[in-house]
C-alpha positions in Angstrom: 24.7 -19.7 11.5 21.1 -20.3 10.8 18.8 -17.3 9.0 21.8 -15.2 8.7 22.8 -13.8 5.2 27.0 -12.6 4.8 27.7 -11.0 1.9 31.8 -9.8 0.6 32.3 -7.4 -2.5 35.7 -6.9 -3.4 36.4 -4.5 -6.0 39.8 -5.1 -6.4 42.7 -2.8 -5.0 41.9 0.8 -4.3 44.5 3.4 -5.0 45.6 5.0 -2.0 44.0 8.8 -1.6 46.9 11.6 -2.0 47.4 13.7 0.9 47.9 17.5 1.0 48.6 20.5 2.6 45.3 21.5 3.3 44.0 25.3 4.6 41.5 24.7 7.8 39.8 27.0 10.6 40.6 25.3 13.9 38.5 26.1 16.7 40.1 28.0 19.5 38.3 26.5 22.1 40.5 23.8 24.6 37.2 21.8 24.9 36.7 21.9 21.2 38.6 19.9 18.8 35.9 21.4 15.6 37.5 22.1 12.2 36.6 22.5 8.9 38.5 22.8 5.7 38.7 26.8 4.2 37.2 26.0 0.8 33.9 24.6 2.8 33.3 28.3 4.6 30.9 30.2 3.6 32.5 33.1 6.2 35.3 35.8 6.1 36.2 34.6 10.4 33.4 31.9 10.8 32.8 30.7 14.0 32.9 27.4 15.3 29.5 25.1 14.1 29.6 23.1 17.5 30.4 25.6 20.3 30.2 29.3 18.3 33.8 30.0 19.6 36.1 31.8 17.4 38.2 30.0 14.8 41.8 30.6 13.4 43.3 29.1 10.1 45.8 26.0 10.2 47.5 23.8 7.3 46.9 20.4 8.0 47.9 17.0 6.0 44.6 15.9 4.7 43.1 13.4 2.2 43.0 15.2 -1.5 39.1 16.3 -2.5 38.4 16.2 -5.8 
């Protein structure tokens, strides 16, 4: 392939991310899927960023934050 530049990095194996049993607000919306994790509200009851329904809390399995 003429003119065309491929570059690779490897950085050797990456350790797999921990998952936990994470607090969320779920939208309650059925057209909805929004979510976003409990520690990232700024809200007692937000409501939902993309449609402005009302939310309700959920544990989900979710990568660790650190």
């Amino acid at each position: 392939m003429k003119g065309v530049a491929v570059m690779s990095f490897s950085r050797g194996p990456k350790e797999p991310v921990p998952e936990v049993d994470t607090n969320v607000w779920s939208c309650t919306s059925e057209d909805c899927s929004g979510w976003m994790r409990e520690s990232y509200s700024f809200e007692e009851e937000p409501e939902c960023p993309l449609c402005k329904s009302s939310m309700k809390q959920e544990v989900r399995v979710l990568p660790e934050l650190k």
